[in-house]
C-alpha positions as CSV (number, residue, x, y, z in Angstrom):
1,X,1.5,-45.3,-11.3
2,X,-0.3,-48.8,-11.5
3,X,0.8,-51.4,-14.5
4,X,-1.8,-53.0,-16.7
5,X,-0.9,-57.1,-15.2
6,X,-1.7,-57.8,-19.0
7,X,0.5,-55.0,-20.9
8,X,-1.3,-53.3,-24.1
9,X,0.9,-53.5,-26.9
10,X,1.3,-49.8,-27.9
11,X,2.0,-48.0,-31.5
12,X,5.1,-45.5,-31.5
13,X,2.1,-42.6,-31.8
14,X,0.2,-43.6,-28.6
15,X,4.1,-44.3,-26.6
16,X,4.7,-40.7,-27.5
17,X,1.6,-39.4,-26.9
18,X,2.0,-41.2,-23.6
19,X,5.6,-39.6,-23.2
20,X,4.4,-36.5,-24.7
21,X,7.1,-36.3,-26.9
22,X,7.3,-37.0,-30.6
23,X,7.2,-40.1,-32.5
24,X,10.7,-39.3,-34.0
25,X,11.4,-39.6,-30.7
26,X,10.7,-42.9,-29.6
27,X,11.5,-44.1,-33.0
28,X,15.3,-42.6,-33.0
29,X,16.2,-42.2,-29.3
30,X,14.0,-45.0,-27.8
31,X,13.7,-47.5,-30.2
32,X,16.6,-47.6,-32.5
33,X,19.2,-46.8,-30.0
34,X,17.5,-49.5,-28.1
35,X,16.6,-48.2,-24.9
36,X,13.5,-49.5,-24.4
37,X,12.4,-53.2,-25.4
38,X,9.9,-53.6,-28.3
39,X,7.9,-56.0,-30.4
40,X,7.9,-56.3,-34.0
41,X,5.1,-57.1,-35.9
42,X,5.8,-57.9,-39.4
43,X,7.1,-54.6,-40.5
44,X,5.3,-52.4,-37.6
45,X,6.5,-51.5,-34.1
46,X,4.7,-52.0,-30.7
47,X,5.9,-51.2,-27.4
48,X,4.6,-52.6,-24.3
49,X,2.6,-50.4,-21.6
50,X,4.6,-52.7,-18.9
51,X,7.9,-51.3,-20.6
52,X,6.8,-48.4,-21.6
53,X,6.2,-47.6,-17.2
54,X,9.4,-49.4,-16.5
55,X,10.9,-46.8,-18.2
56,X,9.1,-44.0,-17.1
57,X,9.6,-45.3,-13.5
58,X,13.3,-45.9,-13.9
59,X,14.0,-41.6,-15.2
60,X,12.1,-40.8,-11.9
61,X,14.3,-38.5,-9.5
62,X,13.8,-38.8,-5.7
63,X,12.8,-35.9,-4.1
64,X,15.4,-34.7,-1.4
65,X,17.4,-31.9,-0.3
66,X,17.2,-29.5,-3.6
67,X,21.1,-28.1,-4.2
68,X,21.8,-25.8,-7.0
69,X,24.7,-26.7,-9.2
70,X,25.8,-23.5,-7.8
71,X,25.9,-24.0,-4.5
72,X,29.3,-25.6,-4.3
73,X,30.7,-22.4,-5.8
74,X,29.3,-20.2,-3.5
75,X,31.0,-22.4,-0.7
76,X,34.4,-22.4,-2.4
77,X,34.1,-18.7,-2.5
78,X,32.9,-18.3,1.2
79,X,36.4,-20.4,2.3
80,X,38.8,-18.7,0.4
């Protein structure tokens, strides 16, 4: 996903309409525990776009070889 080279300072509605997730959430899980970085304006909250992808980007899974939590009983059964 391409980066605005400027950032757009975001409110908590448009992060979590960009997370689609709600703005309790990015107040209390993002914000307050301090997981993401964010900019106060007097007494309002902004996040940046730039941040806001970094941390999109860094809850990405590779692809690869798809193994069910499962699998590693089915092996332990198969030996004994």
């Amino acid at each position: 996903m391409k980066t605005d080279p400027h950032g757009v300072l975001l409110t908590v509605d448009q992060a979590a309409t960009r997370l689609n997730v709600s703005t309790e959430y990015v107040r209390r899980r993002l914000v307050f525990e301090k997981r993401i970085p964010y900019v106060k304006i007097g007494r309002h909250l902004r996040i940046d776009s730039r941040d806001l992808e970094l941390f999109i980007d860094g809850g990405r899974v590779a692809a690869g070889p798809s193994e069910s939590p499962y699998s590693s009983m089915v092996r332990f059964r198969n030996l004994a």
